[in-house]
N, C-alpha and C positions, 0 to 999 in steps of 0.2 A: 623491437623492445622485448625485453624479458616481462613475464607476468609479473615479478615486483614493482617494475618501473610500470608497468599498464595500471596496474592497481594504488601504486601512490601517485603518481599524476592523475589519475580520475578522481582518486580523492584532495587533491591539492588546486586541483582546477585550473592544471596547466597543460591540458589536453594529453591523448593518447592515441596511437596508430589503431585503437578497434576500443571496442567497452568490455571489462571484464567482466569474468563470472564462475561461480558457484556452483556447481551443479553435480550430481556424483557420478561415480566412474565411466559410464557410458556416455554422458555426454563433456563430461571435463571439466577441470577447475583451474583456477589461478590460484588461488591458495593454499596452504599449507597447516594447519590447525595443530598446535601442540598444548601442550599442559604440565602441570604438575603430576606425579605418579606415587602417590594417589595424590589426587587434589583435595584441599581442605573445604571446597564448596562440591564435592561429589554429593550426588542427590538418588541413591537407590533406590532400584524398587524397591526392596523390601529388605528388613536389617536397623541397626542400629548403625548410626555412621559417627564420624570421629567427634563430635561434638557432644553423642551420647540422644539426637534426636532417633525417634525408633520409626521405620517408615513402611510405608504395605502400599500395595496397588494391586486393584482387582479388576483393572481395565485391562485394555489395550495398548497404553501408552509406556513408552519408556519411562519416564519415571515413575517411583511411586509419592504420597503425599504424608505428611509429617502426621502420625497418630499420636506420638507422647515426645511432647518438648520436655528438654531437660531443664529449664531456667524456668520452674514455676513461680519462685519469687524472688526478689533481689536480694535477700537476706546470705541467695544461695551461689551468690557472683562467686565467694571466692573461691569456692568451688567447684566453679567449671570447668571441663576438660576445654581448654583451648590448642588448639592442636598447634605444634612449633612447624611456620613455614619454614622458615630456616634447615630443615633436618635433609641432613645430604642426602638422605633418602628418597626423597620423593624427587629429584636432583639430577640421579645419576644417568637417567636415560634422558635427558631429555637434548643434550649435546649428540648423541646419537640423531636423536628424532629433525634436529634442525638441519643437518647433513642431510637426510632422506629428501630436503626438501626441494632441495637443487635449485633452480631460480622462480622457485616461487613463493610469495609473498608468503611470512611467514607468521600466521595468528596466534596472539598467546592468552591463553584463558588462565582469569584472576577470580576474584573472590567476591560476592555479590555484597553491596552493603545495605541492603533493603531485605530481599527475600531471606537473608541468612538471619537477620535477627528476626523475623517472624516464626523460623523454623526453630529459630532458641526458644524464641519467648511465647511462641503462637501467637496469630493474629489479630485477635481482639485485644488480645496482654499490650499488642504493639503500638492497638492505635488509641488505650488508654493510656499509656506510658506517656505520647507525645506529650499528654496533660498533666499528666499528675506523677511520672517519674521522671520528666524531660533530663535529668542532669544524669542520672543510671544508664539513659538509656542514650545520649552520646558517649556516657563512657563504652558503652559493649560497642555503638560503630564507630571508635575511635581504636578498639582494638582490629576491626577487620581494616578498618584505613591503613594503620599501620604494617596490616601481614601484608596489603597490596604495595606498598610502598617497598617494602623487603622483598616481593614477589618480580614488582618491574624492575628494578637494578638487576636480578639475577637474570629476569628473562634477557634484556638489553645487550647484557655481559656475553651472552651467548647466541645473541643473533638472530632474537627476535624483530619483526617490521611494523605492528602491531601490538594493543592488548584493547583485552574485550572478557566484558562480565556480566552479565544477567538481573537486569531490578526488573522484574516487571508493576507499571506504577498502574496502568488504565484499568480504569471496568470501560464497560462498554461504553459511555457516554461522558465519563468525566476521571478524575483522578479519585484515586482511592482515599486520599485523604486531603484535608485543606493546601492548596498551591501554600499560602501564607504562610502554615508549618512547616513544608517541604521547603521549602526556601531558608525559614528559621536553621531548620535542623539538618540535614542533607547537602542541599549546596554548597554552604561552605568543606565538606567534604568529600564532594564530588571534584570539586574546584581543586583539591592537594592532590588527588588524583590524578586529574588530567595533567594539573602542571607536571608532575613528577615525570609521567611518562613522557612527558612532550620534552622535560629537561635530557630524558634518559635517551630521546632521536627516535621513539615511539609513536606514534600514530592510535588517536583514541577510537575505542569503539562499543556502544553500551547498545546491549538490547531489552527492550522494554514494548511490551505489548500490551494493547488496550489504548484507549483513550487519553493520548499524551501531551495534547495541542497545550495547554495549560503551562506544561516546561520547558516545550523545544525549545522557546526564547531563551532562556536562562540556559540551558546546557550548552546551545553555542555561545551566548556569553562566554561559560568559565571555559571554557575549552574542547567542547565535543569536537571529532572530525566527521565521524559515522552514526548514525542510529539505524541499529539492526531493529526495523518492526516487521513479525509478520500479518498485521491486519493494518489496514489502509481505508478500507471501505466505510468504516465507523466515522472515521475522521472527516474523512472525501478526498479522492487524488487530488481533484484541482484545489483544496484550500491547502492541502499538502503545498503542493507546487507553486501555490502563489506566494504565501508567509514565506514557504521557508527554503522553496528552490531556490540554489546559486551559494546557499550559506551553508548548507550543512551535504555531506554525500547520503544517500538510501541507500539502502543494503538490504532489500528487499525479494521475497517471491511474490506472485500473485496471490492476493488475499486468502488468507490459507482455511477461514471461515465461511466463506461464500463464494467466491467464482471457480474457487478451486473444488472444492466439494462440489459444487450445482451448478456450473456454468456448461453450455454446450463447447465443441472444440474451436466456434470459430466467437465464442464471446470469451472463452480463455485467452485467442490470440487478441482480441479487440483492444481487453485489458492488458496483456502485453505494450504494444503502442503506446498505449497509454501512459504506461506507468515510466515510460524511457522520454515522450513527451513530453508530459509536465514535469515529475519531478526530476528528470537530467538535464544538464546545460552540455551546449557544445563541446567544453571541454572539460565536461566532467560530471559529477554531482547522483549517477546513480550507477549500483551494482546488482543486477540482478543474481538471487540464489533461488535454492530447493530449498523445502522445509525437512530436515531430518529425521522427523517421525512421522514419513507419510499415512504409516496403519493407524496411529493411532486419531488423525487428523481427518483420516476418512478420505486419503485420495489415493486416486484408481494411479496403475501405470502408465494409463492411456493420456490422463491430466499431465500428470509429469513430463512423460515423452512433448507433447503437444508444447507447453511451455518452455521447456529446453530447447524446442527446435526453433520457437517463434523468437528466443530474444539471443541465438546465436546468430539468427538470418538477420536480426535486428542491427549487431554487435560491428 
């Protein structure tokens, strides 16, 4: 089997000759990750980015965090810089990039509809909005719905196998805002989403970190295939594995806040097992990856190494 076919039958749950994975150069991947150039959800360290949010980081971590949102009040909608997905610009390379990919699944990254209006409107603005400007504020995610809708047609067109975009919803123990609104407001737009791309022969994939027991139910309703999270431990693997193994694929590394940071090398592989255990079924249902900002995440090489070798020997 080629890594596309390993990776959409894991995630289809119609078995595969090994389990795929994630992992960077040295140990290897099944996928292929492409984008828009520039993407209209790029999130710099430091800089104004195309929406006009102005952003800085004084960590370690690759990105930096939103200092001055441009949408202080709604008076000032219609003058947002909304950036045109459409511009053959950001376009031109990326027919190139799906070539490079050769038979490996090919990821396309889209436009967040959660994190991106917090970084318009900042995030108290956001989660007073749901109350007292609810109609303003589906209209700005009914614009980023719409660039994703214009985004999966064009990636599809050109041979993407996949698309995947960034809300992260969880604190640590619950959802950032009421399920009740999230469902009012969101879902039904998560839902034009997933259909689009599942119309388009697309396979969905959202990543959302923190405390998200509250929605998985509803995102596989309207059409999720993958949830990229990388904490697990907040949750628990086994309520992981019991609710929602068999329904939904993981797309997961080892807890990227605590076993990976503080675990010794043989409670790193323990968690390994684990996580291919409960939340995989025999013919399918989990993909283990690396977390991409290991510095800024606080893991060693030794971690990494350690967890790439345990869920290949796994695989």
């Amino acid at each position: 089997m080629t890594s596309k076919e390993i990776v959409s039958r894991t995630i289809r749950f119609l078995g595969a000759e090994r389990m795929p994975y994630d992992f960077p150069e040295k140990w290897g991947t099944d996928f292929y990750n492409i984008c828009m150039d520039p993407s209209p959800d790029d999130r710099p360290r430091k800089g104004v980015d195309e929406w006009g949010a102005l952003w800085h980081n004084i960590g370690e971590m690759n990105l930096g965090e939103v200092k001055e949102y441009p949408l202080k009040g709604w008076k000032d909608l219609n003058s947002l810089q909304i950036p045109k997905v459409d511009d053959p610009k950001r376009w031109s390379k990326v027919a190139k990039e799906v070539k490079k990919a050769g038979d490996k699944f090919v990821l396309a990254n889209g436009i967040s509809i959660y994190e991106r209006v917090h970084f318009i409107r900042g995030l108290e603005n956001t989660w007073i909005d749901i109350y007292e400007n609810t109609d303003k504020l589906g209209d700005l995610i009914d614009v980023l719905v719409e660039m994703n809708l214009t985004a999966i047609q064009k990636f599809s067109v050109l041979g993407a196998h996949g698309y995947i975009f960034p809300d992260d919803w969880g604190l640590q123990n619950r959802l950032m805002i009421s399920p009740a609104e999230w469902r009012k407001i969101w879902k039904p737009r998560y839902q034009r989403i997933f259909a689009a791309a599942h119309k388009a022969g697309l396979l969905t994939f959202l990543h959302s970190c923190g405390n998200i027991v509250d929605i998985l139910d509803d995102l596989i309703e309207i059409g999720l295939d993958v949830i990229q999270m990388d904490q697990q431990e907040n949750m628990g693997l086994e309520l992981l594995g019991k609710r929602f193994g068999g329904r939904i694929t993981f797309y997961s590394p080892v807890d990227i806040q605590n076993t990976m940071v503080n675990g010794t090398p043989d409670e790193i592989r323990e968690y390994c097992r684990k996580m291919v255990t409960l939340l995989g079924r025999p013919k399918g249902g989990f993909i283990p990856k690396w977390y991409g900002d290991p510095k800024g995440a606080g893991h060693s090489q030794e971690a990494i190494d350690i967890m790439c070798r345990e869920f290949i020997k796994l695989a």
